[in-house]
C-alpha positions as CSV (number, residue, x, y, z in Angstrom):
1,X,40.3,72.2,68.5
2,X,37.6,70.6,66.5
3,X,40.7,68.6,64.4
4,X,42.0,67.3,67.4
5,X,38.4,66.3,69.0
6,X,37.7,64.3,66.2
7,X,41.4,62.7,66.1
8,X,41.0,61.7,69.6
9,X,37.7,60.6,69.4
10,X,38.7,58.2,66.7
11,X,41.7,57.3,68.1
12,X,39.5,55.9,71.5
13,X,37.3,53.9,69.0
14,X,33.8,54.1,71.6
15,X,30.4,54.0,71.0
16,X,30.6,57.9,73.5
17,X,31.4,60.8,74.0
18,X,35.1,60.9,75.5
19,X,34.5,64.5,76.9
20,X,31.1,63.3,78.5
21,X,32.4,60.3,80.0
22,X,35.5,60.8,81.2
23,X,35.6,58.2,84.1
24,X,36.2,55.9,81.6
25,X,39.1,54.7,81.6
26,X,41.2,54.7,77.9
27,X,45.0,54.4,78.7
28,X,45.6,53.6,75.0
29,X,45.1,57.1,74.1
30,X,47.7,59.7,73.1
31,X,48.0,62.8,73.0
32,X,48.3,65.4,75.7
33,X,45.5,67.8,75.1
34,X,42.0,66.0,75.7
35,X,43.6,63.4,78.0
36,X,44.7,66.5,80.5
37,X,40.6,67.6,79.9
38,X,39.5,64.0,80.7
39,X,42.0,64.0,83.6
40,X,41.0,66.7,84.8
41,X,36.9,66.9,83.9
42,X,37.1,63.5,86.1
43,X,39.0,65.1,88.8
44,X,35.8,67.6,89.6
45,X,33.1,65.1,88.4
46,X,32.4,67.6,85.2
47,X,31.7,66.8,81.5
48,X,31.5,68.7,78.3
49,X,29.0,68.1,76.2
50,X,29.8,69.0,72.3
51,X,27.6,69.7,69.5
52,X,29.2,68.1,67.1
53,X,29.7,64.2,68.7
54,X,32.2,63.0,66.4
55,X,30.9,59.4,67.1
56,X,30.8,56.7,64.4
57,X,27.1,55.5,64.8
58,X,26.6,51.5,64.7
59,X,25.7,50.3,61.1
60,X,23.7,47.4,62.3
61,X,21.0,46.6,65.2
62,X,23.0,44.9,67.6
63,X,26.3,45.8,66.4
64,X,29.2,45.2,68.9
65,X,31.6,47.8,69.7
66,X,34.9,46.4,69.5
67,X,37.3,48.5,71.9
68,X,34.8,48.5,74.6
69,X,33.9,44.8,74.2
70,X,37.4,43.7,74.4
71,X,37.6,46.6,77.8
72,X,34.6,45.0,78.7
73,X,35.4,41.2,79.1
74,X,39.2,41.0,78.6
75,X,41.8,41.8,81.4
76,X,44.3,43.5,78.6
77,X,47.9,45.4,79.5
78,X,48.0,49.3,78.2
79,X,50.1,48.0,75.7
80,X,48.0,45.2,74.7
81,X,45.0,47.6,74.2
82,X,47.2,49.6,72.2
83,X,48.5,46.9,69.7
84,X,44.8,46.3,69.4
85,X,43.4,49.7,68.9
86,X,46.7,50.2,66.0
87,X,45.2,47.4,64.4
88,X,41.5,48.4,64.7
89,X,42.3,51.6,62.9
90,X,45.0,50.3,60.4
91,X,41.7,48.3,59.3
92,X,39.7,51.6,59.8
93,X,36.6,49.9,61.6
94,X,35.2,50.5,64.6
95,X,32.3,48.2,65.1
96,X,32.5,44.4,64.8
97,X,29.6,44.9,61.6
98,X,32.6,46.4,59.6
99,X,34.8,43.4,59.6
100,X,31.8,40.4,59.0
101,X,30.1,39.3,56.4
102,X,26.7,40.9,55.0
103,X,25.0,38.4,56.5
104,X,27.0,38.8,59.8
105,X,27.7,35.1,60.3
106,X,31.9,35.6,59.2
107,X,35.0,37.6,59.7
108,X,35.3,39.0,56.3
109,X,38.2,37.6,54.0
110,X,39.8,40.7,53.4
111,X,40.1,41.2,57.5
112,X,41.6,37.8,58.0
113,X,44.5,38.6,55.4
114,X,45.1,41.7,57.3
115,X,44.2,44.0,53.8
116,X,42.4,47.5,55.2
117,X,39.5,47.8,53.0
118,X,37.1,44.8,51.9
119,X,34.8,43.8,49.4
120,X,32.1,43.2,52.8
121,X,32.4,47.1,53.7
122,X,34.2,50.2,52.3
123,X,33.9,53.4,54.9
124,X,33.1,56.4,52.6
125,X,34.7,58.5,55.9
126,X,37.8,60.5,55.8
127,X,40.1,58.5,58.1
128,X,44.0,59.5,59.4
129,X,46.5,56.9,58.1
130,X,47.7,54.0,60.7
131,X,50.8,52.6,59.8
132,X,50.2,48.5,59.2
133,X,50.8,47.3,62.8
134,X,53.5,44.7,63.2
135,X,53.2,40.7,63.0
136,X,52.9,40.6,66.8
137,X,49.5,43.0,67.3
C-alpha cells in the first residue's frame, strides 16, 4: 500500500494530500487503486489522513507549485494535463524552484534543452523512471 501511496502521490505532483483532499479534481492520474478511494472518499465527504504524507515540501519561500498553478489558471484538456505532468516528472521536479536559477530570476539551461537533471538543482530523492515525453508535450 505504502509503494503505491507514494507512486500516486508523485504521480499527482500537489503541494497535498491526495487522500485528504479528494474533491480535487486530478484526471491525469492513473491507476485504479487510490483513484477508486478518492472517488469514493468524495462520494461520502470522507478523507484519510496518513502518517507518513509523502509530499515533496517547497524548497523556497514562495515557491510555485507547478501542477496546481497550471490547474489553477489554465483551462487544460485531460490529455493536455497529462502531456504536462509526463514532462514534469521526466524532469523529476515538482515545484517551479527546481527548474530556475539559484537566484530564481531563469528557467535553468539544462530545463530548456529538455536534459532531466541540472547543474541549478539535483534531487537526492529516489524517483520512478518517466520515459522522455514526446516532441509534442
Amino acid at each position: 500500500m505504502r509503494v503505491v501511496m507514494a507512486w500516486t502521490q508523485y504521480q499527482a505532483g500537489v503541494s497535498y494530500v491526495i487522500l485528504e483532499h479528494p474533491e480535487n479534481e486530478l484526471p491525469y492520474v492513473k491507476g485504479r487503486y487510490i483513484p477508486a478511494v478518492r472517488q469514493y472518499l468524495q462520494d461520502i465527504g470522507g478523507t484519510i489522513e496518513l502518517e507518513n504524507k509523502y509530499v515533496q515540501q517547497k524548497l523556497r519561500e514562495n515557491d510555485t507549485n507547478i501542477i496546481e498553478t497550471v490547474m489553477d489558471r489554465l483551462d487544460l484538456t485531460t490529455v493536455q494535463l497529462t502531456r504536462l505532468n509526463c514532462v514534469r516528472m521526466y524532469l523529476g521536479v515538482t515545484y517551479l524552484s527546481e527548474m530556475c536559477t539559484v537566484d530564481g530570476q531563469y528557467i535553468a539551461n539544462g530545463v530548456l534543452k529538455r536534459e532531466r537533471d541540472t547543474d541549478e538543482y539535483v534531487t537526492t530523492l529516489t524517483r520512478p523512471h518517466q520515459q522522455k515525453p514526446n516532441a509534442r508535450s
